[in-house]
N, C-alpha and C positions, 0 to 999 in steps of 0.2 A: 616540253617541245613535242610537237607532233609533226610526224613526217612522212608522206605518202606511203604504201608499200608499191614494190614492183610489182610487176604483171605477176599472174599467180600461174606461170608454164610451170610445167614440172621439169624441175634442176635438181641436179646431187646436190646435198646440203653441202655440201666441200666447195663446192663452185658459188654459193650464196652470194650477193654484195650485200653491203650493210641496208636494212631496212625491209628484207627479205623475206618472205612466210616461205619454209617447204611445202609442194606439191608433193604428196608421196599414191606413185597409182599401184593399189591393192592386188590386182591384176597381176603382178610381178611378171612381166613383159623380159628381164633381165633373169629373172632365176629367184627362186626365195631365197638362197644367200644374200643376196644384191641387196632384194627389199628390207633383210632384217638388217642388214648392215647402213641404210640407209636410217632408218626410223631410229637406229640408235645414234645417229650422225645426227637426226632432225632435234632426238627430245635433251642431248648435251649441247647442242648450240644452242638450240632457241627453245626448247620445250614446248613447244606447238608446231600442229602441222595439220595441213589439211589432206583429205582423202577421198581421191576417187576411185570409181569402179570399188565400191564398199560392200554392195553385196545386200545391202540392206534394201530393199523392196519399197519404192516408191509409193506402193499403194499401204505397207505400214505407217509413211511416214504421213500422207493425206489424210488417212485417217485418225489419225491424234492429232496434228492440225484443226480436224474438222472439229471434233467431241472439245478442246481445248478453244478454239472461237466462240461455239455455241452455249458454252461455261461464262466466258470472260462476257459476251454480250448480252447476258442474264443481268437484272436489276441487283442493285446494290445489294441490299437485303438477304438475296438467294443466296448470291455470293456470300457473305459474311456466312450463312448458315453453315459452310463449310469448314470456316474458322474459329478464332483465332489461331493461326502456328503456334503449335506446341514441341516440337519444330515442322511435324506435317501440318498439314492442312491450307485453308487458304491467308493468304495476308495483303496488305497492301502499304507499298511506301515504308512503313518500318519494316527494317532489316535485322532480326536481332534484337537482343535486349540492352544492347549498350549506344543507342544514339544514331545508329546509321540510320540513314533513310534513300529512298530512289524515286525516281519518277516511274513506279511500275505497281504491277500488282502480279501476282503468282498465286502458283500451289506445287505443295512440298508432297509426294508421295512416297512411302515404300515400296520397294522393288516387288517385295511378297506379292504375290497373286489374291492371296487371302485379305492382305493390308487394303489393296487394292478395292477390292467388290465388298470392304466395310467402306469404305470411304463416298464410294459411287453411290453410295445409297441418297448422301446429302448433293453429289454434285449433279448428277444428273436420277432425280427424283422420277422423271416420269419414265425412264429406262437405263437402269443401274448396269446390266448386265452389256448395255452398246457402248458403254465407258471404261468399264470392265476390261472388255474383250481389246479396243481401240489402244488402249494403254499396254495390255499384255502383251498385243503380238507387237509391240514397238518396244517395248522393254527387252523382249527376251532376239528381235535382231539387232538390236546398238549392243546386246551381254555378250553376242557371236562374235560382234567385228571389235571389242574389247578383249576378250580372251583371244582370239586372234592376231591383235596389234601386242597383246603381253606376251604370247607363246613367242612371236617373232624377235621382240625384244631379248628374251630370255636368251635364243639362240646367240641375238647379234649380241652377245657381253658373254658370249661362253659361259654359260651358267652349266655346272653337272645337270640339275634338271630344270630345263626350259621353263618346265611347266610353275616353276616357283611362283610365278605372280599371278598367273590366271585362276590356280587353285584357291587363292585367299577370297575371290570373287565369286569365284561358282559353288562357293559351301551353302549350303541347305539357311545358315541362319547369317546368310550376307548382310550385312546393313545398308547395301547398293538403296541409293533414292531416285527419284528422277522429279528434276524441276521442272515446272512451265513456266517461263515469263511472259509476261503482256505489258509492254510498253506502251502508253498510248501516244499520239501526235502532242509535244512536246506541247506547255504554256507559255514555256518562257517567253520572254522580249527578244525583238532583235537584239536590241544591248544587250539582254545577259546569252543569247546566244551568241553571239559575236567575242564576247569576254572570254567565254569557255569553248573558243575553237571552231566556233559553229553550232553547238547543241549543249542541253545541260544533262549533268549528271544521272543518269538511269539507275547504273548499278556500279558501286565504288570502287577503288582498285583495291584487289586482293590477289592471294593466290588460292587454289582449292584444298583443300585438306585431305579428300580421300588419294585412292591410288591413282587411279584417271580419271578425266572427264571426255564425254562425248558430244558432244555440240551440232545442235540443227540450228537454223533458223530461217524465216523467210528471206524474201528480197530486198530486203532495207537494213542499213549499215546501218552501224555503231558501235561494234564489238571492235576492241583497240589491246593489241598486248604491248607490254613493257622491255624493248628489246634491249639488251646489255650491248653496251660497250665495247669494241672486243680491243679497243688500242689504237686502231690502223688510223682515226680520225680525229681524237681525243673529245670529241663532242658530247660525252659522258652518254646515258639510258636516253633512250627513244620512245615515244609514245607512236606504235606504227596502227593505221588504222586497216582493218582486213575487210577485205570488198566481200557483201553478200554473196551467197554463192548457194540455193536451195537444195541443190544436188548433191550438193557438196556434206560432208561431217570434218568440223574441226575439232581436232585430240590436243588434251592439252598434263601436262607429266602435274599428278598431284603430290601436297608435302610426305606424303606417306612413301611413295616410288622414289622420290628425292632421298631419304632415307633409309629406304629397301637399297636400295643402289649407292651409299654412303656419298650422296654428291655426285654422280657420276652424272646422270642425269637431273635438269634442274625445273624445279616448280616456277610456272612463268607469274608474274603479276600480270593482268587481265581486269578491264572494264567495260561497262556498257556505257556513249551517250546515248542521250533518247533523242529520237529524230524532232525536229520540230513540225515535218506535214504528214507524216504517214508512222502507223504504229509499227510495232515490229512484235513479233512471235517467235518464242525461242524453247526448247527443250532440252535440256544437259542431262544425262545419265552420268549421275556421279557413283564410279563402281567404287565399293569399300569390302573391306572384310571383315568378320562375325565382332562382335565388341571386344572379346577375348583376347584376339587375336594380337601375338605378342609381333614389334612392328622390332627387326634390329638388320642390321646391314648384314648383308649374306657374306658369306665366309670369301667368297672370290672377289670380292671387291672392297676387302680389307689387306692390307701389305704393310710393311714396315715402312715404305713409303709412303704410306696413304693411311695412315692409321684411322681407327671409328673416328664418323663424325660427332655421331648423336648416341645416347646412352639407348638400349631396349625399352619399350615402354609400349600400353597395350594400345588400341584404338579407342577406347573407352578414356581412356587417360587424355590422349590427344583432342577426343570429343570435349572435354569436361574444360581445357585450357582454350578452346574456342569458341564454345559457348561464353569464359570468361574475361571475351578482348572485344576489340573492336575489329572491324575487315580487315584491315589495312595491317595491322599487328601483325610481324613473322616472328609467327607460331613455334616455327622451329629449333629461336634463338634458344627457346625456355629447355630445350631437351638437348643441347648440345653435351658433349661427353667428358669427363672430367681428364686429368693427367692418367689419374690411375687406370681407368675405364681405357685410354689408349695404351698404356706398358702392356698392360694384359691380354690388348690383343697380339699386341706386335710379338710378345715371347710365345703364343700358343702355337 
């Protein structure tokens, strides 16, 4: 079922009605208590939320817009030359190597700088370094308002050091990516648009794997997340769909934060349709931490009440079980924590 969302005013997540996205303004117009106490309200109810007054510079986000059009309106051919995803590079329509597929076509980059201007070489051939540079300076303001939205976090859940989640992102050998999507104007039929709500499938319901996601896109809908239940209704999960918004960045809590936070905050399921008369263009900086990086609930937000959810396990671990599913598969199930794994915490 799909069901409008409200107006997208900025409201306390506490005051929500069902079907709801949080507005959270960056600005902190209330105090930065307020704000980090609100983001932690936004990503245990609903795990997404949009963001204004970000900070991020219009004229980063135009220009990877721009270098990211003039890519995608390149002949078939060029394009491939960037490809196939190995998981970077360019792809189209397959998702993965187990069967998904979308009405899009993309490119996978690393966050690296260096990763970056090897890649530029094949995407934009006749000037590597205006790709390069268009990509850098939009990477490294969505890694500001990320380590930002985590430091905030970190306060509102009383963490001893705030900074626990932002550091995992800003280490020197981050596995942070950043996607582009390119939707184009939809083929389907009216009947199969009409059957699927309006539009057909873009990009399939999943949730994200790393710790957040950053979310631009143009002025054309389709992004839908999977809002839970909460009781009041009994109408079970909602498919709400979230109005364009180009100013706008929508954050969304990934399975790795879900588990940094033993549950506390939850990884949303999220899709794309694809429009049927206008394309759509999207950028997600997915932040992650070094492959190493051992992933286990912080010590504050384990209790005798609340014992572990999920056992420790590294990134590279969690990589390797997601490469080995399909989208829609939660990831998570596979690293939940045994009996003993919870005695042990509860007596420490």
């Amino acid at each position: 079922m799909v069901v409008p969302s409200a107006a997208g005013r900025d409201m306390s997540p506490e005051s929500l009605p069902l079907g709801t996205i949080p507005t959270v303004d960056m600005s902190a117009p209330s105090g930065r208590g307020e704000l980090a106490r609100r983001l932690v309200r936004a990503c245990a109810e609903r795990g997404f939320f949009k963001v204004v007054n970000h900070g991020v510079p219009a004229r980063a986000a135009a220009r990877l817009d721009a270098a990211a059009s003039a890519f995608f309106a390149r002949p078939a051919p060029e394009k491939q030359a960037a490809g196939p995803p190995d998981p970077l590079g360019y792809g189209s329509r397959n998702i993965g190597a187990n069967g998904d597929v979308g009405e899009l076509e993309y490119l996978i980059l690393h966050a690296d700088p260096a990763a970056v201007a090897s890649k530029a070489t094949v995407i934009d051939a006749e000037d590597p370094a205006r790709f390069s540079a268009a990509v850098n300076e939009y990477v490294d303001a969505v890694r500001r308002l990320a380590c930002r939205v985590l430091d905030l976090l970190g306060e509102g859940l009383g963490l001893r050091d705030p900074a626990s989640f932002s550091w995992l992102i800003s280490a020197v050998d981050s596995d942070s990516l950043l996607r582009i999507n390119h939707y184009p104007a939809s083929a389907a039929t009216a009947e199969d648009a009409s059957k699927s709500g309006g539009n057909g499938i873009g990009f399939g319901e999943h949730t994200d794997p790393q710790i957040l996601s950053v979310l631009r896109a143009n002025d054309v809908d389709g992004l839908q997340v999977l809002l839970p239940d909460d009781g009041r209704r009994g109408a079970g999960d909602e498919w709400v769909p979230v109005p364009a918004d180009p100013a706008a960045f929508f954050i969304n809590v990934g399975d790795l934060l879900q588990a940094l936070t033993n549950g506390r905050l939850v990884s949303i399921r999220h899709r794309v349709m694809a429009s049927t008369s206008r394309p759509r263009l999207s950028a997600i900086y997915f932040a992650a931490p070094p492959l190493h990086a051992r992933i286990a609930a912080l010590p504050e937000t384990v209790t005798a009440g609340s014992p572990r959810r999920y056992r420790p396990f590294t990134w590279a671990e969690y990589k390797k079980a997601m490469y080995a599913h399909r989208l829609s598969h939660n990831r998570l199930d596979l690293f939940h924590a045994s009996g003993e794994d919870d005695a042990d915490d509860t007596n420490s």
